[in-house]
C-alpha positions as CSV (number, residue, x, y, z in Angstrom):
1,X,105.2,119.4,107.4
2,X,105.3,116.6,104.5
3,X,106.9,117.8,101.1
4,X,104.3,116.0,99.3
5,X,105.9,117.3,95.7
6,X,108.7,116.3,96.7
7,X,107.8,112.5,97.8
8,X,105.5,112.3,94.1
9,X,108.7,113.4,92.3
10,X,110.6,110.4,93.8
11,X,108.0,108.4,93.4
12,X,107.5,109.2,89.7
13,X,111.1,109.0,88.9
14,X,111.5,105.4,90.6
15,X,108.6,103.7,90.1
16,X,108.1,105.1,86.3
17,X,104.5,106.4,86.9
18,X,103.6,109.0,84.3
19,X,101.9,112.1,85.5
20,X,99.2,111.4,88.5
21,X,100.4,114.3,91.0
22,X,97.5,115.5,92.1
23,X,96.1,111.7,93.0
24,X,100.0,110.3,94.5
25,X,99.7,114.1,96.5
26,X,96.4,112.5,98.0
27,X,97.4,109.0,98.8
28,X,100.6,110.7,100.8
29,X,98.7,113.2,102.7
30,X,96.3,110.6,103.8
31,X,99.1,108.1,104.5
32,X,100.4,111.3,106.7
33,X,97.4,111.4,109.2
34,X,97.6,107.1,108.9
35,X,94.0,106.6,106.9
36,X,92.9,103.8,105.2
37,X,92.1,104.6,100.8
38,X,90.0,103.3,98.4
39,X,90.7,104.3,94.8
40,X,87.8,104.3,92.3
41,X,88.8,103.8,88.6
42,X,87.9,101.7,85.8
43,X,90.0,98.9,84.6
44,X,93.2,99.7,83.7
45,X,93.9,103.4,84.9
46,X,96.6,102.3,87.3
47,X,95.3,101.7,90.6
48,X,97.9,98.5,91.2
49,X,100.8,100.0,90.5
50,X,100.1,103.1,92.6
51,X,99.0,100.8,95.1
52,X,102.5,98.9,94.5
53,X,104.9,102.2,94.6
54,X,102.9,103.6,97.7
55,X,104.1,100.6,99.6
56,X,107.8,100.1,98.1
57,X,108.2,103.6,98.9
58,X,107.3,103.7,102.4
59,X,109.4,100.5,102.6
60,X,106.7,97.5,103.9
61,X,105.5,94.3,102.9
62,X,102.5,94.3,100.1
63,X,99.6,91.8,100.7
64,X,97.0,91.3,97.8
65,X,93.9,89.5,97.7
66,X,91.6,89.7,94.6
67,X,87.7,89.6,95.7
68,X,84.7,88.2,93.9
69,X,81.6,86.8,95.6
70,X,83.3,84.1,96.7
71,X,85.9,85.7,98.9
72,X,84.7,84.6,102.3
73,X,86.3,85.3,105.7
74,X,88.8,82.7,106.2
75,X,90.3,84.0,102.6
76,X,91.2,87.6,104.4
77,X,91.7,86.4,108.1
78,X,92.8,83.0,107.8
79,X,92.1,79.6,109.2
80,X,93.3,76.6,111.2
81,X,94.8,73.5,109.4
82,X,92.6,70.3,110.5
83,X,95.4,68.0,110.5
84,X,97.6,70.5,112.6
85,X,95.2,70.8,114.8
86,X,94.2,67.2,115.2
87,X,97.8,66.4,116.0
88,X,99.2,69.6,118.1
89,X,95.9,71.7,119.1
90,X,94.7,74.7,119.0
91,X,98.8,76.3,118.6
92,X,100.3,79.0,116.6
93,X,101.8,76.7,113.9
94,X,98.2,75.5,113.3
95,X,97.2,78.3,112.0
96,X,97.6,79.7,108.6
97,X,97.3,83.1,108.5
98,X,95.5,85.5,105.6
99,X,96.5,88.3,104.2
100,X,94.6,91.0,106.4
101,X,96.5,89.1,109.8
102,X,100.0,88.9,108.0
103,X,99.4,92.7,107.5
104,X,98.7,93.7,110.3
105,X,101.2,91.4,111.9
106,X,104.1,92.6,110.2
107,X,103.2,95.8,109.7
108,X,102.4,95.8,105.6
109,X,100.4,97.3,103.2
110,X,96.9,94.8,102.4
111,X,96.0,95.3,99.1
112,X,92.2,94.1,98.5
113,X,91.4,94.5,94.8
114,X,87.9,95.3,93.3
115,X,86.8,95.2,97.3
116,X,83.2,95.9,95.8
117,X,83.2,92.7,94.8
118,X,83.7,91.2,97.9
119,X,80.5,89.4,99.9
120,X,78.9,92.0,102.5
121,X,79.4,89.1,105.0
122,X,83.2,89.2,104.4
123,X,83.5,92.7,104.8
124,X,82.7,92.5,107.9
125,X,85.5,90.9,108.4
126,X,87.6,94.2,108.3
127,X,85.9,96.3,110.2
128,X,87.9,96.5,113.8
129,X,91.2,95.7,111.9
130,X,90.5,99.0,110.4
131,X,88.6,101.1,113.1
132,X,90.3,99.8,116.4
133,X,93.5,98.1,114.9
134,X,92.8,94.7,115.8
135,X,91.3,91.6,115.4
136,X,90.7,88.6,117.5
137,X,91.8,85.1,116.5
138,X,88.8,82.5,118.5
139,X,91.2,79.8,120.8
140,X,94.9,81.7,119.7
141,X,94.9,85.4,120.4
142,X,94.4,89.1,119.5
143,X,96.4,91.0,116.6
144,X,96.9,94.4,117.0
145,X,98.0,95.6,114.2
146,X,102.2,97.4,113.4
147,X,102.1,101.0,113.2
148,X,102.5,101.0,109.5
149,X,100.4,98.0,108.5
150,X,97.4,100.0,105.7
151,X,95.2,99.5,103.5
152,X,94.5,100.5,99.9
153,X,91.5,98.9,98.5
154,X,90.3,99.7,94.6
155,X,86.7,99.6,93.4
156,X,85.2,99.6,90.0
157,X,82.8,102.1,89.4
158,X,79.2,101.4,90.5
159,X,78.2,101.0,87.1
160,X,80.3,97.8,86.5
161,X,78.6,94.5,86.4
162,X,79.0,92.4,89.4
163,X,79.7,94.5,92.1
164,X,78.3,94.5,95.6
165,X,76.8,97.5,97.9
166,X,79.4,98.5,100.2
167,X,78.1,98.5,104.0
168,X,78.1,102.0,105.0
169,X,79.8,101.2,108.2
170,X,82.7,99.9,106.1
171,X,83.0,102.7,103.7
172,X,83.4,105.1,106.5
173,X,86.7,103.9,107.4
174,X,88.0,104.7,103.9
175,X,89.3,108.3,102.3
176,X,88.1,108.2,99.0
177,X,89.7,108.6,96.0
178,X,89.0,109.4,92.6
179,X,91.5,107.5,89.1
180,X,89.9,109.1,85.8
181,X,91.8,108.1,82.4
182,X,94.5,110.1,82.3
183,X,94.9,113.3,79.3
184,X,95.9,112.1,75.9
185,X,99.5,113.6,76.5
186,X,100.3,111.7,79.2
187,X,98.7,108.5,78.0
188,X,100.5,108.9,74.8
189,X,104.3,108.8,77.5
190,X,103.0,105.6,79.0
191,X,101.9,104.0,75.5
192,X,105.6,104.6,74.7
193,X,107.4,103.6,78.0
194,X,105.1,100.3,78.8
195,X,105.3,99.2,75.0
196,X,109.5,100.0,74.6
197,X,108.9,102.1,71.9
198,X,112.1,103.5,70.3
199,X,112.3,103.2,66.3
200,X,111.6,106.3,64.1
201,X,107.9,106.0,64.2
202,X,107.6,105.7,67.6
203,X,105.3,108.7,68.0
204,X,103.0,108.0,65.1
205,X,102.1,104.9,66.3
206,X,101.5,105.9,70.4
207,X,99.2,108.5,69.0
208,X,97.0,106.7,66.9
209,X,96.9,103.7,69.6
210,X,95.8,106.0,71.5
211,X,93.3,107.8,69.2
212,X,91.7,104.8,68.7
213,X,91.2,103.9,72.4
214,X,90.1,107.2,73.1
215,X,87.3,106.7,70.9
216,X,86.5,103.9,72.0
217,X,85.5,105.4,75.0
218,X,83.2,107.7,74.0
219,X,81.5,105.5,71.7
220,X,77.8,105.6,71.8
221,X,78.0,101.5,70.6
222,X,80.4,100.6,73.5
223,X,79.3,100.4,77.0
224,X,82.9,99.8,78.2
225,X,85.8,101.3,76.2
226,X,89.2,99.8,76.2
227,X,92.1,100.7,78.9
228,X,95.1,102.3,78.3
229,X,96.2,98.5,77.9
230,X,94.7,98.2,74.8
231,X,96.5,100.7,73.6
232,X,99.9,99.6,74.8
233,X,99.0,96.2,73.0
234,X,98.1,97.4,70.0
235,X,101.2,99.5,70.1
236,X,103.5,96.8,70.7
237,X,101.8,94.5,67.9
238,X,102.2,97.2,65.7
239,X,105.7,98.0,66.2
240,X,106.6,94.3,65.7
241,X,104.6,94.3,62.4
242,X,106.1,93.9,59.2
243,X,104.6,96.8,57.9
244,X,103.0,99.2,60.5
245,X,102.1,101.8,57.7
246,X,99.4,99.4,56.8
247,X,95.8,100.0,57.3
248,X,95.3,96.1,56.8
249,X,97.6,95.3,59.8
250,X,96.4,97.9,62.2
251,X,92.9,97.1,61.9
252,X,93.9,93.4,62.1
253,X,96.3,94.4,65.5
254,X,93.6,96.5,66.7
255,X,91.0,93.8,67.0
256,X,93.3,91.7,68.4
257,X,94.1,93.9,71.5
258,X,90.6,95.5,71.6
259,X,88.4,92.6,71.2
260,X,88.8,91.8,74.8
261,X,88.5,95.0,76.3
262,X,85.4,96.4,74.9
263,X,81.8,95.5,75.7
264,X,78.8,96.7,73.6
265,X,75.9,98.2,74.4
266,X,73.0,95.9,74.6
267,X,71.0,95.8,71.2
268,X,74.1,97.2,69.1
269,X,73.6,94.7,66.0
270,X,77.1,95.5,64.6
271,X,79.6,92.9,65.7
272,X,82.9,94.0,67.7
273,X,84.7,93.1,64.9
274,X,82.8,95.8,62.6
275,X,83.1,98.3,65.5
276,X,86.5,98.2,65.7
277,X,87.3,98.4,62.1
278,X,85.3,101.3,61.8
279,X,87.3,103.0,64.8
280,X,90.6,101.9,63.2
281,X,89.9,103.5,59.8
282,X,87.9,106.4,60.7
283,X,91.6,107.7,62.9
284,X,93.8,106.3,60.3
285,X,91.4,108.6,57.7
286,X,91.7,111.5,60.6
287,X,95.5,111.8,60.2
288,X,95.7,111.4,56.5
289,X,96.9,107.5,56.8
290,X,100.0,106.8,54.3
């Protein structure tokens, strides 16, 4: 029997991931029985550098390929080089192999990132590397994949613009699971740990970046509210100001780690700029602003 708490602890404390148990408890049970996971999230909640600290900690090689509709086969598999080929043939040397092979080959962890981005032609691509362990190479060979090689693909939600049906045949070799923002406790830890906060004021200044943020969120105005990055930025810009008790300087810090990271709501006539500002001010006005 797994001590899942145990492995999360470990892999809190070394990796520096703030909060997440229930989610890391997840990933390791379903690394247990050797599945497959997608994580859903929005930008910025984390899903890389779970992703990342999965595969230091079980000690194997981490593969990453970004999609977008122009990730096409040869980008996950691989392909021959023409003037290899030309000059040796159809031999191992002549062929460069992708991420997904070089996975499964050494026995690594393929990260595919915003895999609902990728072509439904390319997804193909994955399906018996996932369901049977292997995949055939036309004129070199057959890969069956290492007993640890995995995958951990993200996907934006549905919602998102730009992103592509996944084929039901390909979903059903994933576990599913589910990054939300985090609570405003535990984003207030990471504002502090990612952004090296340490003077006096360190608190004041990770909780109104993260107020503001927040807000953002839930804004009717905003169709996309900002990470947890935005906060971290706006914390950091802050910190090095010359005078962080100004409203001036956070609004002006604000918009430049927000601007970015936000996108309105079609027909919203007020600018980013104005939206913003009014976020800024209305927090700073919240906590009685000196």
């Amino acid at each position: 029997m797994v001590n899942a708490s145990e492995i999360v602890k470990e892999i809190q404390s070394k990796y520096k991931i703030i909060g997440r148990t229930e989610e890391l408890k997840k990933i390791i049970l379903a690394r247990t029985v050797r599945k497959n996971i997608k994580i859903e999230g929005s930008v910025g909640v984390g899903k890389t550098r779970i992703a990342k600290a999965i595969a230091s900690y079980y000690d194997i090689g981490f593969a990453r390929i970004d999609c977008s509709e122009e990730t096409l086969a040869h980008n996950l598999v691989g392909y021959w080089d023409p003037p290899m080929v030309i000059s040796k043939g159809y031999i191992e040397d002549a062929y460069v192999y992708g991420p997904l092979t070089s996975s499964m080959l050494k026995g690594g962890c393929l990260f595919i990132n915003e895999i609902n981005r990728m072509p439904e032609s390319t997804q193909n691509s994955l399906l018996t590397a996932l369901d049977e362990g292997t995949i055939e190479i036309p004129k070199l060979k057959t890969i069956k994949a290492h007993k640890k090689f995995f995958v951990i693909a993200t996907q934006n939600p549905a919602a998102h613009i730009g992103v592509t049906v996944i084929g039901e045949a390909l979903k059903d070799r994933f576990i599913w699971i589910k990054l939300d923002f985090q609570p405003p406790e535990e984003e207030i830890l990471i504002i502090k740990q990612e952004a090296n906060l340490s003077n006096p004021s360190s608190d004041k200044i990770a909780i109104i970046s993260q107020q503001i943020v927040q807000i953002s969120r839930n804004s009717t105005s905003i169709r996309r509210g900002s990470s947890i990055r935005g906060a971290i930025d706006l914390a950091e810009l802050i910190s090095k100001s010359e005078n962080e008790n100004s409203s001036k300087n956070w609004v002006d810090a604000a918009i430049m780690a927000l601007y970015n990271k936000i996108d309105l709501e079609d027909g919203v006539t007020s600018s980013k700029t104005e939206i913003i500002t009014d976020i800024v001010l209305s927090v700073l006005n919240k906590m009685d602003f000196q």
